[in-house]
C-alpha positions in Angstrom: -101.7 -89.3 -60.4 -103.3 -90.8 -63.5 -103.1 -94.6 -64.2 -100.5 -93.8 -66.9 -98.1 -91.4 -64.5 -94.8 -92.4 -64.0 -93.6 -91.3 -60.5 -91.1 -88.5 -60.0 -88.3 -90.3 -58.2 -88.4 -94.0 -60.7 -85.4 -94.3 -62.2 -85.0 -94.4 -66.4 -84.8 -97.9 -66.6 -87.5 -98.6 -64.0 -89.7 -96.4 -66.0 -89.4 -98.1 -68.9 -89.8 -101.4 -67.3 -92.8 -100.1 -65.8 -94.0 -98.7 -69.1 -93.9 -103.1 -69.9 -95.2 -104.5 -67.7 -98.3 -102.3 -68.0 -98.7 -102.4 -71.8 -98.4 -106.2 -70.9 -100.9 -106.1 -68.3 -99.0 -107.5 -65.5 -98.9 -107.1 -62.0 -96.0 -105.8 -60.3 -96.7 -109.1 -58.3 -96.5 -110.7 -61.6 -93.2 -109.7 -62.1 -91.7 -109.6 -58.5 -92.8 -113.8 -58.4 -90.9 -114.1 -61.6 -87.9 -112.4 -60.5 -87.7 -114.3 -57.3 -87.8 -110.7 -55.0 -90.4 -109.3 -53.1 -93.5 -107.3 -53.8 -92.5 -104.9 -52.4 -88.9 -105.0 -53.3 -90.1 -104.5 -56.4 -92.5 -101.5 -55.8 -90.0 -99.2 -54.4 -87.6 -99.9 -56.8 -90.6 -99.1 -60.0 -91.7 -96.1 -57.8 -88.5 -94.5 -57.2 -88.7 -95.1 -53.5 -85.4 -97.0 -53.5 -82.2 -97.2 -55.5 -82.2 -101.0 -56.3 -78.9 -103.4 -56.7 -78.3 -103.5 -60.0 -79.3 -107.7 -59.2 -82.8 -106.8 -58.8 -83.3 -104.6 -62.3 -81.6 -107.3 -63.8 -83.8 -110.0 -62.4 -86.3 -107.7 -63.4 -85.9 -107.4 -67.0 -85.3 -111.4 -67.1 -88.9 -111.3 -65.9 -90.1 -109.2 -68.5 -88.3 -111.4 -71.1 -85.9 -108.4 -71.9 -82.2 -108.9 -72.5 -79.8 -105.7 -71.1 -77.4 -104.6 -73.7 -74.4 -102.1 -73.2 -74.0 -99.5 -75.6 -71.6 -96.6 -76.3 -73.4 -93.6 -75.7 -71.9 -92.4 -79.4 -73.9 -95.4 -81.0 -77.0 -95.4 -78.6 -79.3 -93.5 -80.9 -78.1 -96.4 -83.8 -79.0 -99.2 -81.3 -82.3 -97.4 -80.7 -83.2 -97.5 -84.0 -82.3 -101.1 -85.2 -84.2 -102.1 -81.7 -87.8 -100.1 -83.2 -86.6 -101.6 -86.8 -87.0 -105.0 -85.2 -89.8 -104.4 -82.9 -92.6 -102.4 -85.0 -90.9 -99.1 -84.3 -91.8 -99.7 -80.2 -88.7 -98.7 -78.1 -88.9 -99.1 -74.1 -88.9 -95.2 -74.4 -91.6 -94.8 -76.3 -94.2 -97.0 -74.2 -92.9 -94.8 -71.3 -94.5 -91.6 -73.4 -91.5 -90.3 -74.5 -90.5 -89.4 -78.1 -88.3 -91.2 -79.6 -84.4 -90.4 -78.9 -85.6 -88.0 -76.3 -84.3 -90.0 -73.1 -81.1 -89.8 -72.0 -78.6 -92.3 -73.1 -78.1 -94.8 -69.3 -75.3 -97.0 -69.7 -77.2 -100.2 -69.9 -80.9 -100.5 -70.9 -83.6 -103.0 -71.3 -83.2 -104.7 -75.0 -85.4 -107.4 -77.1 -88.7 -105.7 -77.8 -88.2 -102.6 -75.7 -85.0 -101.4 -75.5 -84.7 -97.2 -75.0 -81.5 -95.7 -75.6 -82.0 -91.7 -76.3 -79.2 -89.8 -78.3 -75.9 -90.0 -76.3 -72.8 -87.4 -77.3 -69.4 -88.8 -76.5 -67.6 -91.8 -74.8 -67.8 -93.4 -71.8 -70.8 -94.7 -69.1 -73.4 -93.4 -66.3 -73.7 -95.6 -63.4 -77.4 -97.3 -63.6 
């Protein structure tokens, strides 16, 4: 697996936080100190190797200095947008290598300066 790879098994929202913290050169200890978990908490939850309380994402984005919005999935490809308006045209998404409005829409997703929401059809939520 290349330095960029994102592991099979991470969750959306862990890849994108993933895709952060390496653009922003961190450590994943970096990030597990500032979020008051573990190492390796933290590691299994960016790797896929656990399905983390929703507590630790969120402690997790605080970390990265990202804010988690909700969004219809309806308006998710609008939200997208404003987001890489704001932010130089970078989305979450798009530091994780994916074009943008090609990830799915999750219910709640990491906003401020790298928020991804992908085009969503309908109403209503996906558990994170």
């Amino acid at each position: 697996m290349n330095s960029t790879a994102v592991p099979r098994g991470a969750s959306e929202p862990f890849r994108q936080l993933r895709a952060l913290r390496r653009a922003r050169k961190l450590k994943q200890e970096d990030v597990a100190r500032k979020a008051g978990i573990s190492r390796e908490a933290y590691l299994r939850a960016e790797s896929g190797q656990a399905d983390p309380r929703m507590s630790t994402f969120l402690a997790a984005c605080e970390a990265l200095g990202l804010e988690v919005v909700l969004a219809p999935q309806h308006l998710a490809a609008d939200v997208n947008a404003f987001i890489a308006s704001r932010n130089g045209g970078v989305t979450a998404a798009s530091m994780a290598g994916q074009p943008a409005g090609s990830a799915p829409a999750p219910a709640a997703a990491p906003a401020q300066g790298g928020g991804g929401f992908g085009p969503g059809t309908g109403e209503g939520h996906k558990p994170v």
